[in-house]
MIVEX-468550 format. One record per residue: residue in three letters; x, y, z of N, C-alpha, C, CB in turn. Coordinates in steps of 0.2 Angstrom, whole numbers, plus 5000, padded with zeros to 4 digits. Glycine has a CB too. Layout:
N
ALAXYZXYZXYZXYZ...
This chain:
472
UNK517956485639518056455633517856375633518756455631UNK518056345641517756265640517256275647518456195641UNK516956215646516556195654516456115654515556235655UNK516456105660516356045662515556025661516556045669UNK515655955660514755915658514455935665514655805658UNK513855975663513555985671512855955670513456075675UNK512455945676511755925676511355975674511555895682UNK510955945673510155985670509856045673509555935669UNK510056015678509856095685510556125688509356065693UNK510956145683511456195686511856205678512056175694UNK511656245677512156275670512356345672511856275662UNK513156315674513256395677513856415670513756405688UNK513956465672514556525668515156495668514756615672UNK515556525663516256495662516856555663516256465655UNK517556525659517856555658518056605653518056535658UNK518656655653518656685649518656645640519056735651UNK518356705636518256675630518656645624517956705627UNK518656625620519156615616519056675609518956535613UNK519756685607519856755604520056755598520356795607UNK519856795595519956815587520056895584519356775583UNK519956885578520256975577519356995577520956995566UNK519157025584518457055583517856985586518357085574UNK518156945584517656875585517756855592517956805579UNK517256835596517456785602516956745606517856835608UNK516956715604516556665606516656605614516456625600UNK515956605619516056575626515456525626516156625632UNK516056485629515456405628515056395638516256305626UNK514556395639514256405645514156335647513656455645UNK513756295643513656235648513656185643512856235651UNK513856115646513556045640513355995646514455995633UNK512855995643512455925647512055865642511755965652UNK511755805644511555775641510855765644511955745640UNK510455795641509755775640509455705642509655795634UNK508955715646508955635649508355615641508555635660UNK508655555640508455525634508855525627507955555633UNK509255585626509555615620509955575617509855675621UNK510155575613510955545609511355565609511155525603UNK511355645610511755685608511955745614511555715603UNK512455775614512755825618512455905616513555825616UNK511955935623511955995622512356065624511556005623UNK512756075619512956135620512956215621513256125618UNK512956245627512656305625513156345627511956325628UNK513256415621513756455620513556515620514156435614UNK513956545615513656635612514356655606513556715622UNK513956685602514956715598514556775597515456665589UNK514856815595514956895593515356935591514856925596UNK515356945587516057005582515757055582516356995573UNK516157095580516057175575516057165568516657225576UNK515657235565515957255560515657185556516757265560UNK515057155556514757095550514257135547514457025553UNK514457105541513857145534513457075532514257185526UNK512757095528512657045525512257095520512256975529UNK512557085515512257155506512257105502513057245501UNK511857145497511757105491512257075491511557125486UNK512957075487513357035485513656995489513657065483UNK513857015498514156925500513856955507515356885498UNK514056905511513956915517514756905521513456875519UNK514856925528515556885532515056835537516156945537UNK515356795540515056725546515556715551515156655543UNK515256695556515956635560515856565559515956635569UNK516256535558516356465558516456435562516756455555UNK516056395567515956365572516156295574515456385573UNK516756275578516856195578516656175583517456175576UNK516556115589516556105595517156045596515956105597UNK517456065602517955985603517755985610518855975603UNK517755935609517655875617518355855619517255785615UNK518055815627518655795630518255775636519355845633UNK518555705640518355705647519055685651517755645648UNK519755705648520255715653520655755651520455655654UNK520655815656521055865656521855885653520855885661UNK521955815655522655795651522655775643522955735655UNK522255755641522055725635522055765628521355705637UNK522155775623522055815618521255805617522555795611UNK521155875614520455875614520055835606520155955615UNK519455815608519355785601518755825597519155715603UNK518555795590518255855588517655815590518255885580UNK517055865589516355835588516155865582515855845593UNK515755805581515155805573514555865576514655715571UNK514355895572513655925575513155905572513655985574UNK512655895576511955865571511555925571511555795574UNK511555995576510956045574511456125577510056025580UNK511056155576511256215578510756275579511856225574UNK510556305584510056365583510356405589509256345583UNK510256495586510356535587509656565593510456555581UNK509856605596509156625601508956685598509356645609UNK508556715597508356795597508756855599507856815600UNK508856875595509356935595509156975587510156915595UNK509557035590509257095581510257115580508357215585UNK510357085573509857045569509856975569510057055563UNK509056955568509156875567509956835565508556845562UNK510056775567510656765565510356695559511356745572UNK510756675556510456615550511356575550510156655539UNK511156505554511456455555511356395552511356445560UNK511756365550511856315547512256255546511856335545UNK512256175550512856165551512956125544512956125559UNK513556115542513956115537513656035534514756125540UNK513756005528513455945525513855885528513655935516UNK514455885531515055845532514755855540515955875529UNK514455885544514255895553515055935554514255795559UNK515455965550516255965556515956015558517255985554UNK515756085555515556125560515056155557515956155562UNK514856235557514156255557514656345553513656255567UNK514156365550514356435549513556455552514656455541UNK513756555555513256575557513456655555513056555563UNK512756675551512956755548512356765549513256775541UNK512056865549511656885549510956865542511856955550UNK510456855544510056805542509656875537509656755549UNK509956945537509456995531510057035530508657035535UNK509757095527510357145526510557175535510057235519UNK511357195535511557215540512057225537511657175545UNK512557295546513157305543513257335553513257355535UNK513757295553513557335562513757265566512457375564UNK513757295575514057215576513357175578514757215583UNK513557095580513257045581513357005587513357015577UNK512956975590513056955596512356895596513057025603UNK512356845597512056765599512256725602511756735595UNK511656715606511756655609511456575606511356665616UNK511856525606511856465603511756405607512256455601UNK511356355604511256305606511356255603510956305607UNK511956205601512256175597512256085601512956215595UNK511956045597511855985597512455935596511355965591UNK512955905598513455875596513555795598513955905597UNK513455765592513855695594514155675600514155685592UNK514255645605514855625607515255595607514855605609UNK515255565599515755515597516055465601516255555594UNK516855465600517355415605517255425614518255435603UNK516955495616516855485623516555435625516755525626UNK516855415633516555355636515755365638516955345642UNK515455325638514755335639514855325650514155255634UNK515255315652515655305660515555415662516755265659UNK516055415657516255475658515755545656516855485653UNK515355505651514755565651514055565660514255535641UNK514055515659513655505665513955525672513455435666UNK514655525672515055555678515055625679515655535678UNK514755655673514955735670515455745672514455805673UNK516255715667516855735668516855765659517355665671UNK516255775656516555805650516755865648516255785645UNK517155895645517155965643517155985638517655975644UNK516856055632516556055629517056165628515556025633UNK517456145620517556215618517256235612518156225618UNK517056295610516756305606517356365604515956315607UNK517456345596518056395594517856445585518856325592UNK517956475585517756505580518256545576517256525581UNK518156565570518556595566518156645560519156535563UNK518256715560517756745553517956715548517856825551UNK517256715542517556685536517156775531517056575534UNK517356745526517056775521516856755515517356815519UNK516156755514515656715507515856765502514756715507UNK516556695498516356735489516156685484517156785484UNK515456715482514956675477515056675473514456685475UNK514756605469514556565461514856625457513656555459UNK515256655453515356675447516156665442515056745448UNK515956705436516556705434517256755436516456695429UNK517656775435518356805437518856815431518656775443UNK519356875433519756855425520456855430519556935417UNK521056785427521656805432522156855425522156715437UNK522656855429523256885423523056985424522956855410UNK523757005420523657065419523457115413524057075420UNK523257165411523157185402523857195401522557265400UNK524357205406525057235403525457175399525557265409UNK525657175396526157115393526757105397526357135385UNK526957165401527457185404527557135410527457245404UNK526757115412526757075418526957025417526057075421UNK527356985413527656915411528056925415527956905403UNK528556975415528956985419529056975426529057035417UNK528456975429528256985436528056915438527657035438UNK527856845432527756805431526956785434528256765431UNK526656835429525956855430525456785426525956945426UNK525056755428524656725422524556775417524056695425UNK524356715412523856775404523756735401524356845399UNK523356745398523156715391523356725386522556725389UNK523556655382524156645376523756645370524556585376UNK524456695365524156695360524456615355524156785357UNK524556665348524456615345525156565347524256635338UNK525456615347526356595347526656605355526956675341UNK525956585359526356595367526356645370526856585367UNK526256705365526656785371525856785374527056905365UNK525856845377525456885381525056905375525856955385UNK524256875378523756905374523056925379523656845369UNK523256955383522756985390522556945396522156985388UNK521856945399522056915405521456855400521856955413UNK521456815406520956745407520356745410521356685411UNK519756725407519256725410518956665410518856775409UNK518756655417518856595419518056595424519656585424UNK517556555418516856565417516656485421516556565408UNK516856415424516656355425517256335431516556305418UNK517256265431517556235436517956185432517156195443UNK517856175425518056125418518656135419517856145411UNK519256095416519656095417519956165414519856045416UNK520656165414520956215412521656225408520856245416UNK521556215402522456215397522956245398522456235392UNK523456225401524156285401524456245396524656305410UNK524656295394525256315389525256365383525356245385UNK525956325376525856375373525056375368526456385368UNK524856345366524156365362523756425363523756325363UNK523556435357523056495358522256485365522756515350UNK522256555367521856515374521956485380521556485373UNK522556445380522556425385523056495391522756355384UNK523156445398523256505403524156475402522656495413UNK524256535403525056535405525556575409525356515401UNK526256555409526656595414527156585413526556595420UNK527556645414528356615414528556555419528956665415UNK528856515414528756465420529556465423528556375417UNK529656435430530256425431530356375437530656495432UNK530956385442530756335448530356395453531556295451UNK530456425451529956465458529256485458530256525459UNK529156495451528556515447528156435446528856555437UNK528456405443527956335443528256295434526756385443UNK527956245433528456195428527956215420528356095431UNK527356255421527056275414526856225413527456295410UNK526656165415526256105413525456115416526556035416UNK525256065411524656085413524155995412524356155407UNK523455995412523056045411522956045420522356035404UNK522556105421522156115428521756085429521956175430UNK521856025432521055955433520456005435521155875442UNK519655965433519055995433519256005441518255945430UNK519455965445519255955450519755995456519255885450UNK520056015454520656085458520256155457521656095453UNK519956175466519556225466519856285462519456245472UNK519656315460519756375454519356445457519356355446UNK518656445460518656515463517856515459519256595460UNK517656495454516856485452516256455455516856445446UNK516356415460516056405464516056445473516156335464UNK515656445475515456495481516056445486514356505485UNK516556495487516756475495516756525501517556445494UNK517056515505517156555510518056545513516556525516UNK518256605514518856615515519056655523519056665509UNK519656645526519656665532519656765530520256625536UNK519356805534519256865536519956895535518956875543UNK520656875540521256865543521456815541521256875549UNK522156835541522556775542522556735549523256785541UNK522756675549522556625556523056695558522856515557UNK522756705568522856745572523256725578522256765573UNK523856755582524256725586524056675592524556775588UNK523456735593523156695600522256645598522856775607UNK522356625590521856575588522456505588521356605580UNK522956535584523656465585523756445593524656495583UNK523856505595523856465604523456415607523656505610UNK522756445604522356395606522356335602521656415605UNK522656315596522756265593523056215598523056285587UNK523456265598524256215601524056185608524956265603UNK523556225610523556205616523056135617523356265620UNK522656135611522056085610522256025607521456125605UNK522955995606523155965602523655935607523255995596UNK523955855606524455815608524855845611524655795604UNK525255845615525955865616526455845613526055855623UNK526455795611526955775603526855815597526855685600UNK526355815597526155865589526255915591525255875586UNK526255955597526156035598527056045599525556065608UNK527255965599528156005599528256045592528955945599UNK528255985588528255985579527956055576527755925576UNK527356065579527056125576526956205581526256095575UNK527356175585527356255587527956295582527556255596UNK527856365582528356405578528856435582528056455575UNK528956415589529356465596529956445594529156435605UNK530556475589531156435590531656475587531056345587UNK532256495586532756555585532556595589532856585577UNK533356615589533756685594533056735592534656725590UNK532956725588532656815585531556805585533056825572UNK531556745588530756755585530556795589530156695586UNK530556815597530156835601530256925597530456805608UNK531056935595531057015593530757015584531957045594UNK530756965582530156985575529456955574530556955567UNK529056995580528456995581528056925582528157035577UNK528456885584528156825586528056835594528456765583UNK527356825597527056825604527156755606526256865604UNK527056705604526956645609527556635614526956585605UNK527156615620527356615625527156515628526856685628UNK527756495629527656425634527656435641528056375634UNK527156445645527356455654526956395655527156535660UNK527156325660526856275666526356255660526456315674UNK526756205653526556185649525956225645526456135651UNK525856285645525156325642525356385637524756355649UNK525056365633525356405627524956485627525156365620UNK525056535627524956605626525256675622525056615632UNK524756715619524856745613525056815620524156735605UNK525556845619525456935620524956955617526056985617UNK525256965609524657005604524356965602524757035598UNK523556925605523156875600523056885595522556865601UNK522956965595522556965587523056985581522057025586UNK523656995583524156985576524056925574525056985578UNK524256965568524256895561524956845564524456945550UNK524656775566525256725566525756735561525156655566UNK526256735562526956745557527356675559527456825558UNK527756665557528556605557527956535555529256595570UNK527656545549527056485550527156425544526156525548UNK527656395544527456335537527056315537527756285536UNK527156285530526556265526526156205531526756225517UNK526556175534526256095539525956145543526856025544UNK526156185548525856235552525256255551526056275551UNK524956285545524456295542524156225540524656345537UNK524256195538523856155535523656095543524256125526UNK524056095547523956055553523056115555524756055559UNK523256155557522656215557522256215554522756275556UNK522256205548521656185545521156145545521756175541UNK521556085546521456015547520956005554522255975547UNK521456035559520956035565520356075565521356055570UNK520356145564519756175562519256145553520056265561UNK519356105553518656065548518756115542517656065552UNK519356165539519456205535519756185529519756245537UNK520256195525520656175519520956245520520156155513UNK521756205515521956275511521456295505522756255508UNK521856345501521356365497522156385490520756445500UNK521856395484522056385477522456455477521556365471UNK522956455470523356505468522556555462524156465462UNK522156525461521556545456521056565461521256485451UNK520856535468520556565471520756605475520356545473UNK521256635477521556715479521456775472522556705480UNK521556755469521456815464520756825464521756815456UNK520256745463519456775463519256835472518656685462UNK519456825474519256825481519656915482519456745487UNK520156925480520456995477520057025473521156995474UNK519956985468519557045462518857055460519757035456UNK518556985463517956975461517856975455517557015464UNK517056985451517056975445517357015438516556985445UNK517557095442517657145437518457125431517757215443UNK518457145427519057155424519657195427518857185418UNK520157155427520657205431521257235428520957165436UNK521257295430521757335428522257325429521757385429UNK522757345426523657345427523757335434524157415424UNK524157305434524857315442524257355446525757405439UNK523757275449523057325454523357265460521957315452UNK523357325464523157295471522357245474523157355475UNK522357215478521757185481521257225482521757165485UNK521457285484520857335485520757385479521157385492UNK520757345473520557375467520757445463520057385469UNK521357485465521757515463522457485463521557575465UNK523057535458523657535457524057555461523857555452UNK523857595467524157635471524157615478523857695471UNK524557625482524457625488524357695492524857595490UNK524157765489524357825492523857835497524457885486UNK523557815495522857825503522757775508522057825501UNK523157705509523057665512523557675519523157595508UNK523057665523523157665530523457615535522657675532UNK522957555532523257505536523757465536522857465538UNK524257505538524957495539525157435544525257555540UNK525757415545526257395551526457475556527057355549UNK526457475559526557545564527157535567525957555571UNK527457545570528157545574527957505580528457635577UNK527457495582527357415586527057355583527057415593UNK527457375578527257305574526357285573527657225580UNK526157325576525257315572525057355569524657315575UNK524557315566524257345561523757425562523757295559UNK523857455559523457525561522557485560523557605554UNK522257505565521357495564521157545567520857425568UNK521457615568520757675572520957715566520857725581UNK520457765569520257835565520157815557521057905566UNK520457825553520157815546520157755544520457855540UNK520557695547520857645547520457595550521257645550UNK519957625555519557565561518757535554518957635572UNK518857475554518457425550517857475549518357345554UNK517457495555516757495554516557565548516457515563UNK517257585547517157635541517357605534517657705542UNK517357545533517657485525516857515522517857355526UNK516857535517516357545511516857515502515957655511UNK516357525499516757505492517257545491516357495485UNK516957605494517257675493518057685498516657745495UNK517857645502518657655506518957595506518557675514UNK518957555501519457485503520057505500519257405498UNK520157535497520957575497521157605503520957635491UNK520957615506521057665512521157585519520157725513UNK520857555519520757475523521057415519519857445522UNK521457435514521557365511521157295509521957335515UNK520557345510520257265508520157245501519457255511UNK519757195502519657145493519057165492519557045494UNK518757155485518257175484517557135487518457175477UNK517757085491517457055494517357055501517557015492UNK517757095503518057155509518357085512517457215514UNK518957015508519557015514519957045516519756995514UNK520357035520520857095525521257055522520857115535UNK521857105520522657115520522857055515523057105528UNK522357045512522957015505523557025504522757035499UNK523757095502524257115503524557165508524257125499UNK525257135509525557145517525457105521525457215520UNK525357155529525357105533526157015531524457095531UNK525656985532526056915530525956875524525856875534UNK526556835521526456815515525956745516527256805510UNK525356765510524756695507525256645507524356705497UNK524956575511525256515507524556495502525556445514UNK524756465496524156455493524356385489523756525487UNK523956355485524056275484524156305476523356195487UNK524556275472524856305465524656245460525856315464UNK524456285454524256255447524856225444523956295443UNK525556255447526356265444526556195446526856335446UNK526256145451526956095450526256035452527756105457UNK526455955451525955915450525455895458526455845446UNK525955915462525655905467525255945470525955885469UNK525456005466524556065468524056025464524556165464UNK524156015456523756005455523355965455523856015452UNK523555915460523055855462522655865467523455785465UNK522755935468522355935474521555945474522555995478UNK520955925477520655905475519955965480520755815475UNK520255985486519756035489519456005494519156065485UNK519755945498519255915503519455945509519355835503UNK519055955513519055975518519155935526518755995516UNK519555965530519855935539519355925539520055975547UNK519555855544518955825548519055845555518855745547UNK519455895558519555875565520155845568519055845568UNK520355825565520855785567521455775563520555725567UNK522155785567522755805565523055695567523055895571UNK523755715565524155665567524555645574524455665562UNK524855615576525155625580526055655579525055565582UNK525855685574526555705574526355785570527055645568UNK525855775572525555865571525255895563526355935574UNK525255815558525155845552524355825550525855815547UNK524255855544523655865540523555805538523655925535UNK522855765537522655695538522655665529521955685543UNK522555745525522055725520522555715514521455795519UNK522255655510522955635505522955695501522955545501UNK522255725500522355755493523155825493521355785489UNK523155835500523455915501524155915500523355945509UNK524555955499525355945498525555955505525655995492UNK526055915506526255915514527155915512525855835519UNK527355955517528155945516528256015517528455905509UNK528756055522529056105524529656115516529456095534UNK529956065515530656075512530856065507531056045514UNK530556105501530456115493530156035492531356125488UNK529656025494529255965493528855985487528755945499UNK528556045488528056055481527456065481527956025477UNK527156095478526156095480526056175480525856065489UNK526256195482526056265488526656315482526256245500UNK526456385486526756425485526456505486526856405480UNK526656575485526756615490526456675485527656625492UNK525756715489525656765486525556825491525056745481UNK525356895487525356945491525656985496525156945493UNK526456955496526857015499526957005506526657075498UNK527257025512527557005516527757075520528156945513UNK527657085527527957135532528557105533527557145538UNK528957125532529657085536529857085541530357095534UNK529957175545530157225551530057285549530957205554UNK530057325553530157385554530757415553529857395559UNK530757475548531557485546531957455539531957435552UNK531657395538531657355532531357415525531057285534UNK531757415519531757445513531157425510532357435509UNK530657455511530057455506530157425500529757515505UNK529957375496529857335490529357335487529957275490UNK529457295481528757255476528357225478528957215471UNK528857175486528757135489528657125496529157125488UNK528757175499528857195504528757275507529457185504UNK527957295510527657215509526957195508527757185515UNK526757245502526257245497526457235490525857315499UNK525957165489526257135482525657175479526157025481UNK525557175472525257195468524757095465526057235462UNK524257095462523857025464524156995459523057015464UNK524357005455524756965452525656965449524256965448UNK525756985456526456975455526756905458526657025458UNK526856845456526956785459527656775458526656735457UNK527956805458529056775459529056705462529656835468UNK528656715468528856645472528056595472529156665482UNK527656585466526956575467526956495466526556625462UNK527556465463527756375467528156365470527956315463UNK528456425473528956385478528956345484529156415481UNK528956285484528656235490529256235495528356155487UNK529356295501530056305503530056355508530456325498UNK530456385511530156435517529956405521529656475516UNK530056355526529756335531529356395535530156295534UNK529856435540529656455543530056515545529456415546UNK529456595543530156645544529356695544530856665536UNK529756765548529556815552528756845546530456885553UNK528856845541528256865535527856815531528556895530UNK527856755534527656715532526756695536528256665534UNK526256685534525656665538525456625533525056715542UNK524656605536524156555533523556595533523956505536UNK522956565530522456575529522056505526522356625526UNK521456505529521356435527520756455523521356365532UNK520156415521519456415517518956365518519656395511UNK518656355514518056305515517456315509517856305522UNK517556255503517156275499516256275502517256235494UNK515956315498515056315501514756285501514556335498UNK514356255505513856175503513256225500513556105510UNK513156175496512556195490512156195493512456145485UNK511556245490510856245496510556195492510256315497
């Protein structure tokens, strides 16, 4: 996962790699080219189970941080290039408008796994020019699956009238009631209230205040973004935690009540080093700072109450009381919580069988994200209270606070009914726990709690972060 600055004539192997659900990427050498300005880094990442079809493709999202003292928190680097080596299939790389980092996805049609080697160019930034020439620098390369959903329009709300109740968006009629769903064609702003046409919802303190309008500029789902695969993953937080301040990593770690270790939280502190049991569980006990500190440090963003439903339903018109995976039912879905707390992925369940035809069966989105619903509850940024709606879609730079929080003014920040944010898609609780509406497969438009800026931190709670598209 890291290596020391080595000279030009020895680029030897490293350690083991850094982990994700299928994704794992190892960084082999960083040297500095005699003459260059920049840091070469040479890695490799490979998952399973990547497609690229007509309609979207999946990626990894690639960041690099620096350090030249092993005590030190690591820092980010900018990237100025990035190329892939030869492998089938070609891979198509691309580092990001802003340099934080690079996405890389199969470069034609594919469906099957991936594996390349990389060679990524990076700034130096704040390190010492002492320290580069001493080859004391160190060099990680971290990644996370995304998923591309493109340019179009989407429709949120339910056809039922009944879904008021669930405090479903819909489109108003003349006198306010339920007049179907909303289709939601641009990034223009958007009207809530009673008037005919515009979007609305029962409003309340949990649901959101019913004001409006939705600024042009608060992402909506009409422009192409990319979304995480998974929710952020136990042993991708470890790594967080471990890459960040020791003052910040108190604040933001989630290790804390009698009960975490027995409601599927794995972190582990031994001889100051943070470790996941299960990496690839979905992190749970996660507030909103939690997530959004994560975000921040991976060059990501949170993502909108409007962009979860496009990224669940895609373009189509949606039927009543539908799940993410595009039907009302759950009678054929597999990927459950099991009696040890993970998710089912073999036999009819293991990814490499997801077709349009089996996402009921996989839970996936029509864009094939995983576990919308269940698993752990969406934190998503709300149209329902003023401080979602200021949010504006800017994206981490790599860099967190010293006190472990998210840098960026536009975001809502605050564990403790502060506001901004709020709770979609349903929640695993435990094993044993009474099966709900809620618990723990939501229906996509069931929002009870869809402003609640509150919950810090509890056993069904995760993240997922985003990153809108840069334009070609």
């Amino acid at each position: 996962m890291k290596t020391r600055l080595l000279s030009l004539t020895l680029l030897a192997a490293l350690t083991a790699p850094a982990g994700a659900n299928e994704l794992r990427t190892e960084t082999k050498s960083v040297t500095r080219p005699a003459g260059a300005a920049t840091l070469r880094v040479e890695a490799s990442v490979r998952w399973k189970n990547a497609w690229r079809n007509p309609r979207n493709h999946d990626a990894a999202w690639l960041i690099v941080k620096l350090r030249s003292n092993p005590r030190a928190p690591w820092m980010h680097g900018k990237l100025r290039a990035i190329t892939a080596g030869a492998a089938s299939p070609a891979a198509s790389c691309a580092v990001s408008a802003d340099q934080i980092g690079a996405f890389c996805a199969p470069a034609s049609t594919w469906r099957g796994d991936v594996s390349w080697p990389l060679v990524i160019e990076v700034e130096p930034g704040r390190l010492r020019e002492a320290d580069i020439a001493a080859g004391a620098v160190e060099a990680m390369v971290f990644g996370v699956e995304m998923v591309y959903v493109p340019d179009g329009p989407f429709s949120i709300g339910d056809p039922d009238p009944k879904s008021v109740e669930t405090f479903s968006f819909y489109r108003a009629g003349a006198d306010g009631a339920h007049a179907g769903t909303l289709r939601i064609t641009s990034e223009a702003a958007i009207p809530v209230g009673r008037e005919a046409g515009s979007l609305y919802y029962k409003a309340s303190q949990y649901t959101g205040d019913g004001q409006g309008p939705v600024p042009a500029e608060f992402p909506k789902g009409t422009r192409a973004f990319y979304v995480m695969k998974y929710e952020i993953l136990q042993g991708q937080y470890a790594t967080f935690l471990n890459s960040i301040a020791e003052y910040a990593s108190s604040f933001r770690s989630p290790i804390g009540g009698r009960e975490y270790h027995e409601q599927r939280g794995s972190l582990q502190l031994t001889g100051g080093h943070y470790t996941a049991a299960s990496p690839d569980r979905p992190a749970n006990f996660m507030s909103w700072d939690d997530g959004t500190a994560f975000a921040d440090w991976a060059g990501l963003r949170p993502w909108t109450d409007l962009e979860f439903s496009k990224a669940a339903r895609g373009p189509v018109e949606p039927i009543s009381a539908d799940f993410p995976w595009g039907t009302a039912s759950k009678e054929r879905l597999l990927r459950k919580n099991q009696a040890n707390d993970e998710l089912l992925q073999t036999g009819d369940a293991d990814e490499s069988k997801l077709t349009d035809q089996t996402r009921d069966v996989l839970g996936a989105s029509y864009f094939w994200v995983m576990d919308l619903a269940g698993s752990v509850w969406e934190k998503v940024v709300t149209i329902g209270h003023p401080r979602g709606r200021a949010f504006l879609g800017s994206h981490g730079d790599g860099e967190i606070t010293d006190y472990g929080l998210a840098t960026n003014a536009d975001w809502p920040l605050g564990d403790h009914e502060a506001g901004g944010y709020g709770y979609r898609g349903g929640g695993y609780y435990m094993r044993g726990s009474a099966e709900g509406p809620l618990n723990p497969h939501s229906r996509v438009e069931q929002r009870p709690y869809g402003s609640w800026g509150g919950g810090p931190r509890g056993v069904a709670y995760g993240f997922r972060a985003a990153r809108t598209a840069d334009r070609p």
